[in-house]
C-alpha positions as a Python dict, from the first residue, in 0.01 Angstrom:
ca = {
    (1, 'X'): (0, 0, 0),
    (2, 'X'): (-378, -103, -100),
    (3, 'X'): (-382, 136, -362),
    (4, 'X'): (-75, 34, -528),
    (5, 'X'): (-209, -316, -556),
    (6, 'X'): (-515, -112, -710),
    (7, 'X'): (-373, 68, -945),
    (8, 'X'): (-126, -198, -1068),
    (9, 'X'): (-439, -434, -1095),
    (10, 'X'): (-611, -171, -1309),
    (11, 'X'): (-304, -126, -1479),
    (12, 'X'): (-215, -486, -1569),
    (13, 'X'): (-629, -532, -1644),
    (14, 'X'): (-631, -239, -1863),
    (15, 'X'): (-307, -335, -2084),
    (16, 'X'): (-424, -721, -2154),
    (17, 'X'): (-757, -617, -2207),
    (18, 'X'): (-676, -370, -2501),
    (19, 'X'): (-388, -532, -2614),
    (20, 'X'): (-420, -690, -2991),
    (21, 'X'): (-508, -1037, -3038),
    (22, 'X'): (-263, -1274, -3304),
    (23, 'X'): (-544, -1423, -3474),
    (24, 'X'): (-718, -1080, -3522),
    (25, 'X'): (-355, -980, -3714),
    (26, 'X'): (-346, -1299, -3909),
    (27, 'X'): (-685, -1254, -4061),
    (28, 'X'): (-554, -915, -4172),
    (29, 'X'): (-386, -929, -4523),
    (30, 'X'): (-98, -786, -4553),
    (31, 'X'): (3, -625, -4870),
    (32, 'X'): (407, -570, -4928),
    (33, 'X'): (456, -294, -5184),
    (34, 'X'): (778, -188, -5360),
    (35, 'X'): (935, 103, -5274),
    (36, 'X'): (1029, 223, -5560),
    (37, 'X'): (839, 119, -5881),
    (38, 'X'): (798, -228, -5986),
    (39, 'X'): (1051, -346, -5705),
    (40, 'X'): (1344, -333, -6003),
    (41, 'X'): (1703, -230, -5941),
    (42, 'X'): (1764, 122, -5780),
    (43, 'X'): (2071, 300, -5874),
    (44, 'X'): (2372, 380, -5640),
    (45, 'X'): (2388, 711, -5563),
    (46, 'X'): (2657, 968, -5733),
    (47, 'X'): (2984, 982, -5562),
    (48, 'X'): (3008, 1266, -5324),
    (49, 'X'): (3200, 1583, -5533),
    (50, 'X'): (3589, 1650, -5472),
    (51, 'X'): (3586, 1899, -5256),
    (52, 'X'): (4000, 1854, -5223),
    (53, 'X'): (4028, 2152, -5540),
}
C-alpha cells in the first residue's frame, strides 16, 4: 500500500512539475495564418456527378 502512495506521489510530482506554465504561453506570440491565400473567399465545391444515368 506504501508504494502506491509512492508512486502516485511521484506521479502527481512529476505531472505538475513538467506541466506548462500560462504566463510562459502568453509571452508566446501567436501568429494566425490563412488557410488558404490571403484569407479571401474559398469556393464551394462541385456538386457530386449523377450517377442515376
Amino acid at each position: 500500500m506504501k508504494k502506491i502512495y509512492i508512486v502516485l506521489l511521484t506521479v502527481i510530482f512529476s505531472s505538475v512539475y513538467l506541466s506548462c506554465d500560462p504566463q510562459d504561453l502568453s509571452e508566446k506570440e501567436v501568429e494566425l495564418q490563412a488557410c488558404c491565400g490571403d484569407g479571401g473567399d474559398i469556393p464551394p465545391p462541385p456538386p457530386p456527378p449523377d450517377l442515376s444515368n
